[in-house]
C-alpha positions as CSV (number, residue, x, y, z in Angstrom):
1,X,4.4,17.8,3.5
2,X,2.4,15.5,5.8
3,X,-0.8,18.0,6.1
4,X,-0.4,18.4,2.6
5,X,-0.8,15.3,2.0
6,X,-3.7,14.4,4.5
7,X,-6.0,16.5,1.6
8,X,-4.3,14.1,-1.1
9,X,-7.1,12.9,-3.9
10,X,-6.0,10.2,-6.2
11,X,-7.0,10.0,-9.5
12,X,-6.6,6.9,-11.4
13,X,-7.1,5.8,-15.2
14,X,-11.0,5.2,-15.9
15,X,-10.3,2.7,-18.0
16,X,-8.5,0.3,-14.9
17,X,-11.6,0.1,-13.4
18,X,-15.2,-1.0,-13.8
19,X,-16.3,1.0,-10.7
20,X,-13.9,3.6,-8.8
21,X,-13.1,1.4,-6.1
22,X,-12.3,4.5,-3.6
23,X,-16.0,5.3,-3.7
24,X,-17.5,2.8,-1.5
25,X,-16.4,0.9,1.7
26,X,-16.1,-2.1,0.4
27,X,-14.0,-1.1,-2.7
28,X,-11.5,0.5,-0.2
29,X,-11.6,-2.8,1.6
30,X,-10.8,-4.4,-1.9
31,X,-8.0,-2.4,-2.4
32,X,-6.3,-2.4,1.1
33,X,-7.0,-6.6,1.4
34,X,-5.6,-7.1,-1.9
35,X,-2.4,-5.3,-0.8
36,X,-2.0,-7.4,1.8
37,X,-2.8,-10.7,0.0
38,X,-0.2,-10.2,-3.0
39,X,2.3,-9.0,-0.5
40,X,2.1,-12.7,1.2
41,X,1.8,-14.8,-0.8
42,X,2.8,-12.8,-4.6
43,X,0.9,-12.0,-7.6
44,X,1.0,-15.3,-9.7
45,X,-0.8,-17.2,-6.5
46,X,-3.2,-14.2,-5.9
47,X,-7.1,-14.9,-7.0
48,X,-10.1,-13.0,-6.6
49,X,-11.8,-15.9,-5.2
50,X,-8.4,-15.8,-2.1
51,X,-9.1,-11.8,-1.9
52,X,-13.0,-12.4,-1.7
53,X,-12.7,-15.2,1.0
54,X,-10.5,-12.7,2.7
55,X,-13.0,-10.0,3.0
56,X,-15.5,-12.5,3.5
57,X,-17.4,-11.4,0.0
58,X,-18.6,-13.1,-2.9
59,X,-16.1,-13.1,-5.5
60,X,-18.3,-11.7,-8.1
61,X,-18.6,-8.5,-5.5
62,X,-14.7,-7.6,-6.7
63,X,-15.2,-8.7,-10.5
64,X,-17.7,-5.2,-9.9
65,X,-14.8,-3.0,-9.9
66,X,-11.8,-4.9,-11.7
67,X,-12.3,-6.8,-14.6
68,X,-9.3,-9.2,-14.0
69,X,-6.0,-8.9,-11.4
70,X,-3.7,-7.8,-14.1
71,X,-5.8,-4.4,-13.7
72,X,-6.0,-4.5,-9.9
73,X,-2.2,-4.5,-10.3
74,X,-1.7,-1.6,-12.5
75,X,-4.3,0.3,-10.8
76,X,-2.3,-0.5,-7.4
77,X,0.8,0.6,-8.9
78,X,-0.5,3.6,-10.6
79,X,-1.7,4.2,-7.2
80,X,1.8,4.1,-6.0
81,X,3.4,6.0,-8.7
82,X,0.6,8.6,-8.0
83,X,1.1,9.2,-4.5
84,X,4.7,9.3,-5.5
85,X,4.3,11.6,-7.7
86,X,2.7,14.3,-5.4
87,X,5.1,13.9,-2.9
88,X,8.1,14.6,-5.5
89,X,6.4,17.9,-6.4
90,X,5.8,18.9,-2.7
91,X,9.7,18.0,-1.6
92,X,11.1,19.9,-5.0
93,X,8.7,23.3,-5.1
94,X,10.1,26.2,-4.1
95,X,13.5,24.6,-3.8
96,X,16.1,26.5,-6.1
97,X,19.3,24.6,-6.3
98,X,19.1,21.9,-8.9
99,X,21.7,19.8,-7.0
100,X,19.3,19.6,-3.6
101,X,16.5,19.2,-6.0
102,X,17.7,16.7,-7.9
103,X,18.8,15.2,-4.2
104,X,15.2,15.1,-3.2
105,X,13.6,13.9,-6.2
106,X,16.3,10.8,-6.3
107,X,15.4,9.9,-2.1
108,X,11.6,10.1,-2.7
109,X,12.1,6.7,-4.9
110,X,15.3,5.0,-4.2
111,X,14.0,4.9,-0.1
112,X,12.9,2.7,1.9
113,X,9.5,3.5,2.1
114,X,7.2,3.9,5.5
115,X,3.6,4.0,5.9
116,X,1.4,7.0,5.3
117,X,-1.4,7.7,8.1
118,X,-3.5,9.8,5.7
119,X,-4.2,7.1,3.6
120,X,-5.7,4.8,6.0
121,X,-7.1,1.9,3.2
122,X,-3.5,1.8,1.3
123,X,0.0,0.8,3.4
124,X,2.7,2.6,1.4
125,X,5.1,0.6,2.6
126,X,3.3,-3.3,1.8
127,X,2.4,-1.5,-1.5
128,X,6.2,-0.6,-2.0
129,X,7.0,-3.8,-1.6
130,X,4.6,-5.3,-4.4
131,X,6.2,-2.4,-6.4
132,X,9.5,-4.1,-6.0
133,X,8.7,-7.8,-6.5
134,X,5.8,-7.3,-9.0
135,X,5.9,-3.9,-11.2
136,X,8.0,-5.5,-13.8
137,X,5.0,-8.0,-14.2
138,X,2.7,-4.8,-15.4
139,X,4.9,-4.0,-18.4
140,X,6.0,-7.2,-19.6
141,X,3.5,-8.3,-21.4
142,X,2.1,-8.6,-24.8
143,X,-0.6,-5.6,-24.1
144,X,2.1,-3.2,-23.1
145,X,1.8,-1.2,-26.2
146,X,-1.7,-1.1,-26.0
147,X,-2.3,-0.5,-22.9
148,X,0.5,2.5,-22.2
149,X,-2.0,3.9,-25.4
150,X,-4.6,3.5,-23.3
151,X,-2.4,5.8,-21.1
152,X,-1.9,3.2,-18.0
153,X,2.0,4.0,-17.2
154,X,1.1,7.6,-18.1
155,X,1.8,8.2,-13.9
156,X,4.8,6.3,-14.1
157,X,6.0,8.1,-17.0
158,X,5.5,11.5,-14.7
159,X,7.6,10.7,-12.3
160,X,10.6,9.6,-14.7
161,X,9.8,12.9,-16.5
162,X,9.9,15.2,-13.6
163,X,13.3,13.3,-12.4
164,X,14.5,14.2,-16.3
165,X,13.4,17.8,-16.0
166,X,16.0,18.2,-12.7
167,X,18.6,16.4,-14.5
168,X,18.4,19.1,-17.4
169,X,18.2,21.8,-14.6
170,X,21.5,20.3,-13.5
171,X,23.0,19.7,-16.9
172,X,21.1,21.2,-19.6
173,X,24.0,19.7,-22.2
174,X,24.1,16.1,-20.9
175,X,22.4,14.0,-23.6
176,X,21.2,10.9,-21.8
177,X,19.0,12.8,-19.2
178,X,15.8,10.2,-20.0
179,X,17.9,6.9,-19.6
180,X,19.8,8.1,-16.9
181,X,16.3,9.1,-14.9
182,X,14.9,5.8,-16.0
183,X,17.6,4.4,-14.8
184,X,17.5,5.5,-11.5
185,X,14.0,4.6,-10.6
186,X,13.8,1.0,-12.4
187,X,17.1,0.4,-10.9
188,X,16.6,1.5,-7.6
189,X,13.5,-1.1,-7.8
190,X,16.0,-3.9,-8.8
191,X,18.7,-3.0,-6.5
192,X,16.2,-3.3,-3.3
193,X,14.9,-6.5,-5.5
194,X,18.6,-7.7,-5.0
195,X,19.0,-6.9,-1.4
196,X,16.2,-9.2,-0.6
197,X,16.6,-12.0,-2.7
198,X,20.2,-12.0,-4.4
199,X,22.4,-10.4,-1.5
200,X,25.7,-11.6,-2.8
201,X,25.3,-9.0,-6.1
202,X,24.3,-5.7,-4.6
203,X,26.0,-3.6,-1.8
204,X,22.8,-2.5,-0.3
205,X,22.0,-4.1,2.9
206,X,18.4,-4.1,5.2
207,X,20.4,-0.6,6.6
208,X,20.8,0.3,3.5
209,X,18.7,2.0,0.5
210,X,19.4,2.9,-2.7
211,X,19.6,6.5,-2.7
212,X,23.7,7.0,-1.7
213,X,24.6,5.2,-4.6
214,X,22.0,6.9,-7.0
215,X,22.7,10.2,-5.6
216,X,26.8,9.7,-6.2
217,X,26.1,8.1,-9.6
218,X,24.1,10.6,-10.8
219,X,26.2,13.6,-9.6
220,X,29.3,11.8,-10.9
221,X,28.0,11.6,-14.3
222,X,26.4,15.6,-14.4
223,X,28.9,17.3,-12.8
């Protein structure tokens, strides 16, 4: 999967953007500084005048390809849900059981997630983080029904619909197979939410991920 990956191409919603980011040094260095900066010191404090004193660049220079940090969020996360995306369909093609793919496809986002070398400009596993502690902050708002018509979860959406597919594979007469895969993905984010910030109310622990209790949740309810 890794040299797969190494030839991986992005492609994110026009509409996040002003100017594709990936297309220029310093719009990669946007992108892998603003990771870094929301990771440490979260969303709400994060300012383009922080990021551009970070890359030692005018602040205007960043307000050239993101109109505002709400879309720098979604366009990091769609970024995220993207790369997760790709890496579902390479760990479930060609795999015929509907159990072991379904077993696949629930560990790709209920891990703990580790840095990929062949994306040198984005650290999966800061930008999993961010995921965690600020993807809520991308839907909840009073432009979510506007903006997911402007197609900006439409990624997101791909990877929940891919997890549903398997489930039907597995259970073609179970009725809830779009709650139960939403399920599994938002609450495998709140679960590792919990496990960092609410330990007394989850049973995960910095040993353990999500995917156990996914994986025996969801085959307890299909099977």
């Amino acid at each position: 999967m890794q040299n797969l990956l190494s030839n991986l191409k992005i492609t994110i919603n026009e509409k996040l953007y002003v100017k594709d980011p990936e297309t220029s040094e310093l719009g990669r260095n946007i992108l892998k500084n603003s990771i870094i900066l929301i990771d440490e010191i979260g969303f709400e404090a994060f300012t383009f005048k922080k990021l551009g004193e970070k890359i030692q660049s005018n602040e205007s220079s960043i307000y050239r390809y993101f109109e505002n940090k709400h879309k720098l969020l979604v366009y990091l996360t769609s970024w995220y849900w993207s790369w997760m995306e790709y890496r579902m369909a390479f760990a479930t093609t060609n795999v015929s059981n509907p159990i072991e793919k379904l077993e696949k496809a629930i560990k790709l986002v209920t891990e703990n997630v580790v840095d990929d070398n062949a994306t040198p400009h984005i650290n999966e596993e800061i930008l999993s983080r961010i995921i965690v502690e600020e993807f809520t902050k991308t839907l909840m708002t009073k432009e979510v029904d506007n903006e997911n018509k402007e197609g900006f979860f439409l990624v997101y959406k791909r990877v929940i619909n891919r997890i549903i597919d398997i489930i039907k594979e597995v259970n073609s007469d179970y009725p809830y197979a779009k709650s139960l895969a939403s399920n599994i993905v938002e609450g495998a984010l709140h679960q590792h939410f919990l496990k960092n910030h609410l330990k007394t109310i989850t049973n995960l622990s910095e040993k353990e991920c999500a995917t156990e209790f996914y994986t025996d949740m969801a085959k307890k309810i299909l099977l």
